[in-house]
N, C-alpha and C positions, 0 to 999 in steps of 0.2 A: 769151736770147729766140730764139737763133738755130735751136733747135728749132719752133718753132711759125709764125715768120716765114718758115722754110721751106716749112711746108705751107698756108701763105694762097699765097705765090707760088704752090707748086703749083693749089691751087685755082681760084687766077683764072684761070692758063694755062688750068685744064679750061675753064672757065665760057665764058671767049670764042672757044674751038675747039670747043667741043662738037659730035662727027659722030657721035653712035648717034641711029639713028630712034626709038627708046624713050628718050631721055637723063631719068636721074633727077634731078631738081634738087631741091635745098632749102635754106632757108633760116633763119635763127634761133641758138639756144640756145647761149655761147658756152662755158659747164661741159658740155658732152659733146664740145666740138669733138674734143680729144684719139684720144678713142674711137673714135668716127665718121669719123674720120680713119684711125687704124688697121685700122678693121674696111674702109673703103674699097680702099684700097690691098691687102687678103689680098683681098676680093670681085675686085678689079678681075684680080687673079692665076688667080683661078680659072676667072671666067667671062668674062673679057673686054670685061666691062662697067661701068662708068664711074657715081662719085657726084659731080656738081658740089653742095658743099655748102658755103652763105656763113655765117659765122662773126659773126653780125650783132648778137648781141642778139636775146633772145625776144619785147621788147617789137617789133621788127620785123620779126620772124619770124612772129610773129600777124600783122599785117599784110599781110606780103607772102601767105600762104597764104590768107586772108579775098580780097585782090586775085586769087588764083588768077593769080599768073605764078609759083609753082615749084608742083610735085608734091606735096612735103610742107612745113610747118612743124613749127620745135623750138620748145619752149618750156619753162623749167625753171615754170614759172607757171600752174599748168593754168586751163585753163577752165572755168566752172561748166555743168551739164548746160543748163540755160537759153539761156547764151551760146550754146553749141556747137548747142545746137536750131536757136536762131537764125538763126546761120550756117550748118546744114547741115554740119557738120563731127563727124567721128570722132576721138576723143580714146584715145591709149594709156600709159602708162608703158615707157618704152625699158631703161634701166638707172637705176639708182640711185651716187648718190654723194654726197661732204661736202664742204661749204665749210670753211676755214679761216681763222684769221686769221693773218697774217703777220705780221711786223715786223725791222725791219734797226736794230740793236741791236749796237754792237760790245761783243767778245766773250761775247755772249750764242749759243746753240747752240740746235739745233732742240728744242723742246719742253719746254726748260730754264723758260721765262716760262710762269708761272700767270695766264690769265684769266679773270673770269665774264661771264654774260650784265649783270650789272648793271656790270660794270666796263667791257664795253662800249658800253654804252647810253650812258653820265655819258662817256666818253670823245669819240663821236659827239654827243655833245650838246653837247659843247665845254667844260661840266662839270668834268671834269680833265685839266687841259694840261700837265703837266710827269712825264716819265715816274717821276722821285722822292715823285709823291704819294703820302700815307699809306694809302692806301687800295688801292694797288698794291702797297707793300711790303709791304702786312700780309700778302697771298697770296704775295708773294714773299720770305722774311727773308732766304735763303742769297744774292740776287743781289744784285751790286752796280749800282745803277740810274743810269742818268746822270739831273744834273738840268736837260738840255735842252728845250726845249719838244716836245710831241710833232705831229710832220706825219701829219694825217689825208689818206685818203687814200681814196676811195666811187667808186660809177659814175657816168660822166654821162649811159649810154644807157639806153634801159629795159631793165631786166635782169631773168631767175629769178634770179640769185643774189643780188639787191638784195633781190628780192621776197624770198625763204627767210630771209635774211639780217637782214631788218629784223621778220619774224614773230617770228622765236628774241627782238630785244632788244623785241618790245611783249610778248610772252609774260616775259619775266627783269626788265625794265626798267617798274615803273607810270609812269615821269615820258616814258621815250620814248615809250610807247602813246598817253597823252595829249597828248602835244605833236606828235610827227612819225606816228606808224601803219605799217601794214605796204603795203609796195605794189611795184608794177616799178620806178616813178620815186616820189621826195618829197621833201619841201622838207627837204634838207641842212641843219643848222643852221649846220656847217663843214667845213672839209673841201675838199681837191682834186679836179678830176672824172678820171675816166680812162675811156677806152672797151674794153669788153669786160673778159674776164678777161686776156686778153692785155699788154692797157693798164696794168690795176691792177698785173699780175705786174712789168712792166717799169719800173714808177714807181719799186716797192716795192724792186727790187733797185739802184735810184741814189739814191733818195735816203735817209741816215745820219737816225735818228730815226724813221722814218716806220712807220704800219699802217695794213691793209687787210683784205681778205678776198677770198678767189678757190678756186675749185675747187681739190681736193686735188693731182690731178695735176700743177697748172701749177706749187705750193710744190713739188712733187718734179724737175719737170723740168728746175725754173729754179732751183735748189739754193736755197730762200726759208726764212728761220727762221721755224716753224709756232710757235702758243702751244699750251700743254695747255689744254683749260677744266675748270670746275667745271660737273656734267652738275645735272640735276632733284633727281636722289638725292644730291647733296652729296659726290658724288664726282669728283675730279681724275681726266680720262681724256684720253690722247694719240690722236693722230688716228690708228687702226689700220685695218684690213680689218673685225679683231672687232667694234670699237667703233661701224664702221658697222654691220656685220652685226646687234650687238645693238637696233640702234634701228629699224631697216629691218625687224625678225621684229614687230614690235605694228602692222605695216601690213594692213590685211582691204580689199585690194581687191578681191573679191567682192561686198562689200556698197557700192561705192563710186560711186555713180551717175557716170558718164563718167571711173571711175578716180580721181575726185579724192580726192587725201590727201597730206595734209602731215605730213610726218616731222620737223619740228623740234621741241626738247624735249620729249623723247621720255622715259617710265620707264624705271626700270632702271639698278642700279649701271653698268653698263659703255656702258651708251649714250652715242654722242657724239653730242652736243645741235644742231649743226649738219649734221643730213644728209638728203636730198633726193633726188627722184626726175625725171627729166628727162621728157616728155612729148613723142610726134609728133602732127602734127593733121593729117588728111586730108581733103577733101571725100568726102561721099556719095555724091555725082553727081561725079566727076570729068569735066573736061573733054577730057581725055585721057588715055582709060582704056588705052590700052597703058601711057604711061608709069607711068599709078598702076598697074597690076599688075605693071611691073616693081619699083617703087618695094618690095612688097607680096615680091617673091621676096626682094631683097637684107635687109629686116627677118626675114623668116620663116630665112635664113640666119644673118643677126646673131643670132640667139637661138638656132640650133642648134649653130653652130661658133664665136663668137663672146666664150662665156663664159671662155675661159682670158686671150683680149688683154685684158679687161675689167680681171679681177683682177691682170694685169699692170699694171694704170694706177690702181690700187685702186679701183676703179667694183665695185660689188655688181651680180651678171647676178641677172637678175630669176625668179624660181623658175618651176619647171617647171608649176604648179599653175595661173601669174598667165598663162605664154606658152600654154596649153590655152584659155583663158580670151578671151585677145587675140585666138588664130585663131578663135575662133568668132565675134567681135567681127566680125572681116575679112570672115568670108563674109557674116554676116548684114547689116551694115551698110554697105559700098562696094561701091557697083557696076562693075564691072570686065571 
């Protein structure tokens, strides 16, 4: 965790020193923290200006940007055009990426464990508690399974990656859709809480037996054993660049009133069935429109110089077609 505990310290440092007269703030979404972090620190290099961004959870990243005390909100959760009306808020797609699930399993190796959306659903549902259930080894014959009980492990703040995450198992799962549903926050059947993806990462990597699920990057940074799943098409596919890539190309945000689209189980042999696109919210009327037009250069740079850090974190940069699309969004809709 010592990667990511890093850059909250650095963060807050910013937050309660912040000395630019345009200072960017924002707050939210904690599956793009990675990135946005990265992309901060090359911004800050270049132009000598500064992202304080709080690693909060989307569910209070809506919040805080609806409150209009930061600049922007993240949110992996988008808002419906309605909502956003409502609020007077502008809604974007930043970058795209995939959830995983993880589990700490001795000698088990990354992406060695087969699972599906229904094997997680009944797993979440408290359903099947022992990781030797038959219904786990049928996917799995070559592994040797302990027969421990298994430590669930969920969010306890409101999350996009609850929200995406609990989509895939009411879309895979009929008995989850009907009993718990898709949402940021829901009534856990069982299961441990952890906050952010930070939280879930650091659970997952202490406690033997346990699974969870967390942006791609955090199982890459915090060396966490990924599972493969079983996609729509009945195909086994490992968490890849490809495997987002192929689920991410059936997205037609063009037609997508405020961008909204959700990319979980998704067509397509090579699709991986858990992947998702992160969203920024801006007011219309900002209340401090220097800061939102700087807010408005550091994105408009994240998308021009920004897509090699992305795929270095396996985050899919968002096509040249969708960022054409966004800047005309910018002008037309935020006044700055």
């Amino acid at each position: 965790m010592n990667f990511f505990r890093t850059i909250v310290a650095a963060g807050l440092v910013a937050v309660s020193t912040s000395a630019f007269a345009a200072d960017i703030t924002g707050a939210g979404a904690t599956f793009p923290f990675p990135i946005y972090s990265k992309w901060a620190d090359a911004y800050k290099k270049e132009t000598g200006n500064g992202l304080n961004y709080q690693s909060i959870g989307s569910g209070a990243g809506i919040k805080q940007i609806q409150a209009k005390t930061v600049t922007f909100g993240a949110t992996d959760a988008p808002l419906k055009a309605e909502q956003l009306e409502k609020d007077g808020l502008v809604q974007w797609p930043m970058v795209m990426g995939a959830i995983v699930p993880v589990v700490n399993l001795e000698g088990i190796k990354p992406g060695e464990l087969v699972l599906s959306g229904q094997l997680l659903g009944d797993i979440y549902l408290g359903k099947i508690t022992k990781w030797d259930d038959p219904a786990i080894a049928k996917l799995n014959p070559k592994l040797k399974l302990p027969s421990d009980a298994i430590t669930v492990v969920r969010r306890s703040d409101g999350s996009g990656t609850t929200f995406n995450f609990t989509d895939y198992l009411s879309k895979s799962n009929a008995d989850w859709k009907s009993k718990v549903g898709q949402g940021t926050a829901v009534e856990w059947p069982v299961g441990v809480g952890a906050k952010g993806n930070e939280g879930v990462a650091g659970n997952i990597g202490q406690t033997k037996n346990a699974i969870g699920y967390v942006e791609y990057a955090y199982a890459k940074q915090n060396k966490l054993t990924y599972a493969a799943l079983v996609n729509k098409a009945g195909k086994t596919v490992q968490p890849t660049i490809a495997a987002f890539q192929a689920a991410a190309s059936n997205a037609d945000w063009a037609k997508a009133p405020g961008y909204y689209v959700i990319l979980t189980d998704q067509p397509g042999d090579a699709s991986w069935p858990i992947t998702a696109a992160t969203f920024i919210l801006m007011h219309k009327e900002p209340t401090d429109k220097a800061a939102s037009a700087e807010a408005i250069k550091f994105f408009k740079w994240s998308f021009e110089k920004g897509g090699k850090a992305a795929e270095e974190l396996d985050y899919i940069p968002m096509p040249e077609s969708v960022v054409k699309l966004i800047e005309k969004t910018w002008s037309s809709d935020i006044k700055s």
